[in-house]
C-alpha positions as CSV (number, residue, x, y, z in Angstrom):
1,X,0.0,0.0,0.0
2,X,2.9,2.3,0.5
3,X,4.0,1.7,-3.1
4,X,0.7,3.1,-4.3
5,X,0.8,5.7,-2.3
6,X,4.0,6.8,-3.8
7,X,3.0,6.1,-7.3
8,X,0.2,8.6,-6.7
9,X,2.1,11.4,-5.6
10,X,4.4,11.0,-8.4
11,X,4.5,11.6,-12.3
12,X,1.5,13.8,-14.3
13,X,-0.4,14.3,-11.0
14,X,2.1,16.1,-9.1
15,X,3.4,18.3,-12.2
16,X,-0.6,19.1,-13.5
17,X,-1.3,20.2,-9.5
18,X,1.6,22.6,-9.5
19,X,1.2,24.2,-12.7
20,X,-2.6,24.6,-12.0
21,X,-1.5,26.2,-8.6
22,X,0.6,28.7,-10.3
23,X,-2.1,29.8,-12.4
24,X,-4.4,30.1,-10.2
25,X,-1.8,32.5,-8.4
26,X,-1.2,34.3,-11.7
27,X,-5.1,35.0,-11.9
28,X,-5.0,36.5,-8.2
29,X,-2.7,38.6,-9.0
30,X,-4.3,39.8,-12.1
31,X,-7.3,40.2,-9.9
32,X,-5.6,42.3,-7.6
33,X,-4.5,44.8,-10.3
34,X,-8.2,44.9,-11.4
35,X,-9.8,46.3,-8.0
36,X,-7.0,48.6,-7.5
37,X,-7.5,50.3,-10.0
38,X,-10.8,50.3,-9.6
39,X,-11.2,51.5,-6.5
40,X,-8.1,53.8,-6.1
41,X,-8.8,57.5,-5.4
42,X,-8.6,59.8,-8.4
43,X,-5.0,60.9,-7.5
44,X,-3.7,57.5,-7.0
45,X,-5.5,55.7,-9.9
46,X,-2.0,57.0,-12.3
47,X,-0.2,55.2,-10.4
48,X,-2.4,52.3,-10.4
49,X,-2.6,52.4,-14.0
50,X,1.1,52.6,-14.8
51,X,2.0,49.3,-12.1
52,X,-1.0,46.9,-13.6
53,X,0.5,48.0,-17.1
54,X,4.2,47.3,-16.4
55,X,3.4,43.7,-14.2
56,X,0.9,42.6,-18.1
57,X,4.0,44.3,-20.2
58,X,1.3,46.3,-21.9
59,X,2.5,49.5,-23.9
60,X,0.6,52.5,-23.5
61,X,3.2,55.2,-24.9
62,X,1.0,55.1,-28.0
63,X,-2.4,54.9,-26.7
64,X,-5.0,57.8,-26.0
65,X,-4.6,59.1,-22.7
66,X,-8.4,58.5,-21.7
67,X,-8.9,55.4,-23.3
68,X,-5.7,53.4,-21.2
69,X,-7.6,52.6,-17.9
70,X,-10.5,51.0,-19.9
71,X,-7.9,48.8,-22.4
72,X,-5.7,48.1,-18.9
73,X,-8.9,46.5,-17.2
74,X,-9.9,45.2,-20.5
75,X,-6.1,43.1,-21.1
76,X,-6.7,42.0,-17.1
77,X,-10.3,40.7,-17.4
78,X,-9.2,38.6,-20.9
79,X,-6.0,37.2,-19.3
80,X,-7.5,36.3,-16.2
81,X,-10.0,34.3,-18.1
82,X,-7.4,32.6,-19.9
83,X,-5.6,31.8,-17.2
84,X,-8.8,30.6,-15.3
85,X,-9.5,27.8,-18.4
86,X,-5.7,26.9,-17.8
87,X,-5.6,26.2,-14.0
88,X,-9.1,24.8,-14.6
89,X,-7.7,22.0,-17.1
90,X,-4.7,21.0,-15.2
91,X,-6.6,20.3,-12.0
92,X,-8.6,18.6,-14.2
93,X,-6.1,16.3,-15.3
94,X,-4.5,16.0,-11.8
95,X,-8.1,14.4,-10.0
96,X,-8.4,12.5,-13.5
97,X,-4.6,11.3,-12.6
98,X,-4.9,10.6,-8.8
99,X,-8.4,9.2,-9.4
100,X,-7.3,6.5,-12.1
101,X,-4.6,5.7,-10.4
102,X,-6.4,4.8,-6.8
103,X,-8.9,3.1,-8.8
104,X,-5.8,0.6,-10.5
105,X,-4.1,0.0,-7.8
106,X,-7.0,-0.9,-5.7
107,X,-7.9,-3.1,-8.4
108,X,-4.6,-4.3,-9.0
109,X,-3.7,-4.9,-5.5
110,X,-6.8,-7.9,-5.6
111,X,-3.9,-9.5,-7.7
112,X,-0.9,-9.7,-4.8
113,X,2.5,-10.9,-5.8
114,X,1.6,-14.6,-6.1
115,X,2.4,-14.6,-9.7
116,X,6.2,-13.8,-9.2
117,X,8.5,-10.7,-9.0
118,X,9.4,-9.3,-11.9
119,X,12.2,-10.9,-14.4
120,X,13.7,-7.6,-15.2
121,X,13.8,-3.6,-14.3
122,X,12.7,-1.4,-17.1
123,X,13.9,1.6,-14.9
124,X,15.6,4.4,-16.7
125,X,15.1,6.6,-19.8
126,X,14.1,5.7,-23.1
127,X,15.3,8.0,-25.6
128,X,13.5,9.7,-28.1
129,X,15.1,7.7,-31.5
130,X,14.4,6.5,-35.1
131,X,13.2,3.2,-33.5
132,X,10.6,4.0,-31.0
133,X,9.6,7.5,-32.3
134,X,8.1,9.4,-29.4
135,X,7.4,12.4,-31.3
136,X,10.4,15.0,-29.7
137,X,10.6,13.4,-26.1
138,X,12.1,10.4,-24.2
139,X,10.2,8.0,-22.3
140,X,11.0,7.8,-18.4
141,X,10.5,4.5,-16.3
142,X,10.3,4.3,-12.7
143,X,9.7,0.5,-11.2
144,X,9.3,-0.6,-7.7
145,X,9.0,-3.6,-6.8
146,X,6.1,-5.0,-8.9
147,X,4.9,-1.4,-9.7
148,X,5.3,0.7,-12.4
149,X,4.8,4.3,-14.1
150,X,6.2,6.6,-16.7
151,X,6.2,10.0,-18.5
152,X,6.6,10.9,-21.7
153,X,5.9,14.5,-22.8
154,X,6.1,15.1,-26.7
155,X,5.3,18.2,-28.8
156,X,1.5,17.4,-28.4
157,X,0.8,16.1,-25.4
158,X,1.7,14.6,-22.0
159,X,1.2,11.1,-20.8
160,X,1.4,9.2,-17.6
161,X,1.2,5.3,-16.8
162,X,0.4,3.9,-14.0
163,X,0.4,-0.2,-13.8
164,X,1.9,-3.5,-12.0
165,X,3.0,-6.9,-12.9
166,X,0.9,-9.1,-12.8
167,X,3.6,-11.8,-14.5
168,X,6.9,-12.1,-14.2
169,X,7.2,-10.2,-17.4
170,X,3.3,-9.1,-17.9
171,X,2.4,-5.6,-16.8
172,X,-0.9,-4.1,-16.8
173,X,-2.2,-0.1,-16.2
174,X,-3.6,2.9,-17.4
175,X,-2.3,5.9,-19.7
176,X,-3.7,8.9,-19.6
177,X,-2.6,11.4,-22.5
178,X,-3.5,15.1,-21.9
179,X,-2.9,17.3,-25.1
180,X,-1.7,20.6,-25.2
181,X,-3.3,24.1,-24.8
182,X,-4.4,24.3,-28.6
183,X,-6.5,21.2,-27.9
184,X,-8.1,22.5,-24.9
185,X,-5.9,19.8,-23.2
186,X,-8.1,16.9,-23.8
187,X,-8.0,14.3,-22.4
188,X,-7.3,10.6,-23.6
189,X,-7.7,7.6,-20.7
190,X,-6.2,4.1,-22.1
191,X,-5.7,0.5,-20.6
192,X,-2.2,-0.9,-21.6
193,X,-1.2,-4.7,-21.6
194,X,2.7,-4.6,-21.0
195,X,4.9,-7.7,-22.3
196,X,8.5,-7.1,-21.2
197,X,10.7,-8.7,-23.1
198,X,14.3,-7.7,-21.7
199,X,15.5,-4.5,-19.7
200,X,16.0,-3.0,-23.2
201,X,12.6,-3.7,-24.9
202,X,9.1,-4.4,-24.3
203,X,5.8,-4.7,-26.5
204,X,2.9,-2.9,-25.4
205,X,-1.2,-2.9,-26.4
206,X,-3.3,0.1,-26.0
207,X,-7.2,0.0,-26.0
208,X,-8.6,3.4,-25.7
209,X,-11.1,3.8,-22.8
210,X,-12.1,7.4,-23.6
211,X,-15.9,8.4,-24.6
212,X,-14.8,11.3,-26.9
213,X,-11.2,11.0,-28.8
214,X,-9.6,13.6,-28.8
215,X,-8.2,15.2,-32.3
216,X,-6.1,13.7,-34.1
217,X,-6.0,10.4,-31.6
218,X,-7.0,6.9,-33.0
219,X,-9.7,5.1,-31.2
220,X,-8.4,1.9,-32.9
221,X,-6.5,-0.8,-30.5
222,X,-3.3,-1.3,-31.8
223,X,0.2,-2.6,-30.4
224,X,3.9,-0.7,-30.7
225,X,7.8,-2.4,-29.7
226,X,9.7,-0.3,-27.7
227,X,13.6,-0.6,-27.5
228,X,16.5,1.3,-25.4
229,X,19.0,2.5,-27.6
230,X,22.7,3.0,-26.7
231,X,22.7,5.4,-23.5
């Protein structure tokens, strides 16, 4: 049980929380600028002005002097919105994280280590090659004991695995792939079955799980060899 609980504080669901945390912060702040200005006295609002322009890098050398408090609060509002939908999608995919991973390893702990430990350690980094393709980023492993995740963050998305042996060389889990902010980080939840072959290479299955596919993600089951090139 202390193996899950340090799979679940590890990996996607740990980075997604942070991140949304310093958004969220971001939008404070950008909140803060909004009702000072706002409410500052006539001789102070200047001054307000001039700091909520300079902490957005906004310009206003070139813009009409009466129309800069309106296009100040007007840049605030929009980011702060933005920001919002951002902080909104990574907690998103942190609970989606935490809550498929406490609902595998509850599962997966019904199977206990009666099969047999694991043959081999798949631990280490994966690069990014002609072989595997990854799409602009290496894979990462982490295994304890019988349990295993990973990360692999490309040019269009983020993924996390969590999963155990349930063989000596079988492992089973779920991937969750979160794509980037010009997707509206969707979300893509799949089941993986795991055969390890060697510490250097492995042959995986994916079945996606998902309701809605995301763009530009097949639906279709289909199976992929992975091998560690020369470190």
């Amino acid at each position: 049980m202390w193996d899950a609980i340090s799979l679940v504080g590890s990996g996607l669901t740990l980075i997604a929380f942070i991140t949304a945390i310093f958004f969220a912060m971001y939008r404070a702040k950008l909140a803060h600028q909004t009702r000072r200005i706002q409410s500052a006295p006539n001789k102070d609002k200047l001054k307000a002005i001039e700091v909520a322009a300079e902490f957005i890098s906004f310009d206003t050398s070139n813009q009409p002097p009466d129309s800069i408090e309106r296009m100040i609060l007007e840049q605030l509002k929009v980011r702060a919105n933005r920001e919002t939908r951002i902080s909104y999608i990574f907690f998103s995919v942190a609970i989606m994280a935490f809550v498929v991973t406490v609902i595998y390893l509850i599962f997966s702990n019904q199977n206990s280590d009666e099969n047999g430990d694991p043959l081999y350690n798949i631990s280490g980094r994966w690069p990014d090659d002609d072989r595997n393709r990854f799409g602009g980023g290496d894979l990462y492993i982490t295994q304890h004991g019988s349990s295993v995740s990973w990360t692999l963050t490309n040019l269009a998305a983020a993924h996390s695995f969590q999963g155990r042996y349930i063989s000596p060389t079988h492992i089973k889990g779920i991937q969750t792939r979160t794509a980037g902010i010009d997707d509206n980080g969707c979300v893509t939840v799949s089941s993986l079955d795991v055969e390890v072959q060697n510490s250097d290479s492995f042959t995986y299955d994916i079945k996606d799980l998902s309701d809605k596919p995301c763009r530009g993600v097949s639906t279709a089951p289909r199976s992929k060899n992975i091998v560690r090139g020369i470190q």
